[in-house]
ChimeraX commands (.cxc) that place a marker at each C-alpha (Angstrom):
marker #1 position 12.87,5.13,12.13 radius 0.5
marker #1 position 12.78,6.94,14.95 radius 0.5
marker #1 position 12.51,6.58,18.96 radius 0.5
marker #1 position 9.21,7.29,19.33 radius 0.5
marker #1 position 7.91,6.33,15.72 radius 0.5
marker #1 position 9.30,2.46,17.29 radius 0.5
marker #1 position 7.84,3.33,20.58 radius 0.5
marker #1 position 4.41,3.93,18.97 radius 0.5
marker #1 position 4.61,1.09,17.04 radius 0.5
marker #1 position 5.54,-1.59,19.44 radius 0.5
marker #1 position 2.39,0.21,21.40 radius 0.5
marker #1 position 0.34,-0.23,18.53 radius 0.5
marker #1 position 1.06,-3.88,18.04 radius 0.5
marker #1 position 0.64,-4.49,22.32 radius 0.5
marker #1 position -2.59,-3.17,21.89 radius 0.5
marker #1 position -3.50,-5.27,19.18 radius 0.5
marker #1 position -2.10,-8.50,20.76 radius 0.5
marker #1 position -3.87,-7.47,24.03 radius 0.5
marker #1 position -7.48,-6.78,22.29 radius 0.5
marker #1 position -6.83,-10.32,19.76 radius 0.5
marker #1 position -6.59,-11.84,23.48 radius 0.5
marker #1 position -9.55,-10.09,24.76 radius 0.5
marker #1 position -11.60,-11.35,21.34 radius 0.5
marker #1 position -10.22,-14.66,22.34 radius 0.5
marker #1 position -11.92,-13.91,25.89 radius 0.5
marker #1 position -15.42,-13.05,24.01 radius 0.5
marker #1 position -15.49,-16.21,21.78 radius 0.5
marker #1 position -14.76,-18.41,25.08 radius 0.5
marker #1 position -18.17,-16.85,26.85 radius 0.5
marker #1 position -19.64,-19.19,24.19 radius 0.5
marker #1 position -18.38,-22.34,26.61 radius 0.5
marker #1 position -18.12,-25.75,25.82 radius 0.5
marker #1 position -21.91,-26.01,24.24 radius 0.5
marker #1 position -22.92,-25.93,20.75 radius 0.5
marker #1 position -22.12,-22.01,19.46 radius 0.5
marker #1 position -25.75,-20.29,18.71 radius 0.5
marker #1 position -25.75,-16.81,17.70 radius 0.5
marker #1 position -25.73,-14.56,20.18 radius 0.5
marker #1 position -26.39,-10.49,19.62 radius 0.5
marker #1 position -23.97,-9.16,22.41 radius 0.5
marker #1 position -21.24,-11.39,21.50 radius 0.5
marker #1 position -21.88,-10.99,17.72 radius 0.5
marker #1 position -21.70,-6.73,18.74 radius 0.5
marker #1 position -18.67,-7.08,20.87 radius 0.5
marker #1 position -16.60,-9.50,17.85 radius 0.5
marker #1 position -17.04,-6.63,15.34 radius 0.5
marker #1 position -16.82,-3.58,17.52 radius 0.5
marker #1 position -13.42,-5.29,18.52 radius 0.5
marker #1 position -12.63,-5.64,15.19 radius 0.5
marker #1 position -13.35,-2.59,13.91 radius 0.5
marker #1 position -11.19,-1.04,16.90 radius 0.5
marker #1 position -8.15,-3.25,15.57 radius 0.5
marker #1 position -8.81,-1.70,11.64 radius 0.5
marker #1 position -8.51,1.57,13.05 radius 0.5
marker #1 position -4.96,1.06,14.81 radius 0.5
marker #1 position -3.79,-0.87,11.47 radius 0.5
marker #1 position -4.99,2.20,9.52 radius 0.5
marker #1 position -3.60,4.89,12.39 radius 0.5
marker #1 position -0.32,3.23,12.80 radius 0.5
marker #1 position 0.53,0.88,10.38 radius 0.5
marker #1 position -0.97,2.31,7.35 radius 0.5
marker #1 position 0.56,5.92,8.15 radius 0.5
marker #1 position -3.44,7.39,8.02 radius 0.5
marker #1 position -2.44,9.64,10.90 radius 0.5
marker #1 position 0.08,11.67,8.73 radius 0.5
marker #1 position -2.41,12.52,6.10 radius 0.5
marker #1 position -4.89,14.98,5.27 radius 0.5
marker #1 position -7.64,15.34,7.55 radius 0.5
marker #1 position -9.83,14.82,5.23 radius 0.5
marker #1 position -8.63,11.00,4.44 radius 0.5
marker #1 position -9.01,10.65,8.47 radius 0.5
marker #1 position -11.97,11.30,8.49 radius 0.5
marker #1 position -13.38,9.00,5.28 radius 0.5
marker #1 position -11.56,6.38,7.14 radius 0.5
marker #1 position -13.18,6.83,10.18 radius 0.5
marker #1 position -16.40,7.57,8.35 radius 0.5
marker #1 position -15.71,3.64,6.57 radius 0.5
marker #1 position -15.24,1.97,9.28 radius 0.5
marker #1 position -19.04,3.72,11.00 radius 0.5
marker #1 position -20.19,2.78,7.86 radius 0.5
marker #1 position -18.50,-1.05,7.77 radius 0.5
marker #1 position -19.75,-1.48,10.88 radius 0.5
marker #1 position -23.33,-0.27,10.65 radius 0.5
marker #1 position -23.64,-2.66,7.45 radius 0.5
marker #1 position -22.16,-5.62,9.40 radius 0.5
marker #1 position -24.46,-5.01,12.30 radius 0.5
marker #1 position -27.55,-4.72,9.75 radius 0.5
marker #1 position -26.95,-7.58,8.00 radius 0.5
marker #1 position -26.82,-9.62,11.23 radius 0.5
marker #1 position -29.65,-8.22,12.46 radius 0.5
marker #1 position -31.61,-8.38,9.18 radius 0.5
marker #1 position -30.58,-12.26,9.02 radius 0.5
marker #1 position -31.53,-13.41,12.78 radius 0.5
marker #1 position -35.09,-11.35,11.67 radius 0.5
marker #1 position -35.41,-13.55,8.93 radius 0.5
marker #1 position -34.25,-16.72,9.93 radius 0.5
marker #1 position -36.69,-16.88,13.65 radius 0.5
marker #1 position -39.44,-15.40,11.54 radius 0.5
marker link #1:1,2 radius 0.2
marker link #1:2,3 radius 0.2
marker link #1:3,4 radius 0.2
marker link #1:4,5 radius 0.2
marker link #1:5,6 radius 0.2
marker link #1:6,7 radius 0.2
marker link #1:7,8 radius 0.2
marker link #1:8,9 radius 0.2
marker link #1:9,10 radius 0.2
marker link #1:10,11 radius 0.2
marker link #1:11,12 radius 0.2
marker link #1:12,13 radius 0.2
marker link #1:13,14 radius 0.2
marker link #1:14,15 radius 0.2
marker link #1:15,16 radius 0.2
marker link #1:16,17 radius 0.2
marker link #1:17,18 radius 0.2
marker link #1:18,19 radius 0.2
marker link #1:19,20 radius 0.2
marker link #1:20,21 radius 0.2
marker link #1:21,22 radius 0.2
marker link #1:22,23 radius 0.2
marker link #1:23,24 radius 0.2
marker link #1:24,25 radius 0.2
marker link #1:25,26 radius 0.2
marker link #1:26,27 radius 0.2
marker link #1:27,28 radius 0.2
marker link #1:28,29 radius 0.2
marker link #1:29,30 radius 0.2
marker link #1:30,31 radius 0.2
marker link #1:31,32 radius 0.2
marker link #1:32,33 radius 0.2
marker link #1:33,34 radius 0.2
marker link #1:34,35 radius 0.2
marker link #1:35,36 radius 0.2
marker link #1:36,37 radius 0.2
marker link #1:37,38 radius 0.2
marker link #1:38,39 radius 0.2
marker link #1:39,40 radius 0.2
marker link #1:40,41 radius 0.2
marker link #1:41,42 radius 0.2
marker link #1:42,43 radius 0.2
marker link #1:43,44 radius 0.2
marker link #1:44,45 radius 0.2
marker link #1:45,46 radius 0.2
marker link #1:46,47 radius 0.2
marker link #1:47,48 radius 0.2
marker link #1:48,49 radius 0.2
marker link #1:49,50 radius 0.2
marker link #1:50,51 radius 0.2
marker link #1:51,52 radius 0.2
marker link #1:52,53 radius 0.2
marker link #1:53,54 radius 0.2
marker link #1:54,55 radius 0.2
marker link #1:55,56 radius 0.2
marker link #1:56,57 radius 0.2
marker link #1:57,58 radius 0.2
marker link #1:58,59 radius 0.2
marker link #1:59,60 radius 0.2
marker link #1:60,61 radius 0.2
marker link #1:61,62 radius 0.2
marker link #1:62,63 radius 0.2
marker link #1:63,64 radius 0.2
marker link #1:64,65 radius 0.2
marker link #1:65,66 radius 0.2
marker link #1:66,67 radius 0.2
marker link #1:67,68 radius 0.2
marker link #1:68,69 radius 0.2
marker link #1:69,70 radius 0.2
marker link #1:70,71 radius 0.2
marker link #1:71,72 radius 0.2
marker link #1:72,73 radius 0.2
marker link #1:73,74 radius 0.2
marker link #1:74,75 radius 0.2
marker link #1:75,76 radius 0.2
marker link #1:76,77 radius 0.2
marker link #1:77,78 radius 0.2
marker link #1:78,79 radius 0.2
marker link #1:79,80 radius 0.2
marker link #1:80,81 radius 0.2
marker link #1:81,82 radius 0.2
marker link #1:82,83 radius 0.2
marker link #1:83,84 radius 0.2
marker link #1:84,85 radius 0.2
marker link #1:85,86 radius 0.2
marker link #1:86,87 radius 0.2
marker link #1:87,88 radius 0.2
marker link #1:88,89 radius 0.2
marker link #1:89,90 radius 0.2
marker link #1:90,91 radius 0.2
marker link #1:91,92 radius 0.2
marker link #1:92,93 radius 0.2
marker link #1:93,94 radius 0.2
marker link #1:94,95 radius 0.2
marker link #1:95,96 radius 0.2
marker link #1:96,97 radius 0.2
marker link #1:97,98 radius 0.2
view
């Protein structure tokens, strides 16, 4: 492996520890009462999420060395994970105060 193939890596993985902190930092907003669902916090646990999938598929699962086409359906699955996780939250808190 080389220099900057490590360097890139150990990047990669700071960026994920830092954001895994920050996602720590989002649950905590919750404080000490009982946890109710909440539609910013709910937004901001997946968006984070869905930031770390894309440095595990960029970095770790070597996405960035292939075609651009398989960049772009990766990027184009994670919009689309995302959009269906958002839905489905939404769609349930309709339901479930309705």
């Amino acid at each position: 492996m080389s220099s900057t193939s490590a360097r890139r890596l150990t990047l990669a993985w700071l960026a994920l520890s830092a954001i895994a902190i920050a996602q720590l930092g989002v649950v905590s907003l919750e404080g000490r009462r009982a946890p109710t669902p909440d539609v910013a916090i709910t937004s901001m646990a997946i968006g984070i999420a869905l930031v770390k999938v894309r440095i595990i598929f960029r970095e770790f699962m070597e996405v960035k060395h292939s075609p651009r086409w398989l960049r772009r359906l990766t990027d184009l699955w994670l919009v689309f994970t995302g959009a269906m996780l958002l839905g489905c939250y939404f769609v349930g808190t309709a339901f479930s105060t309705g």
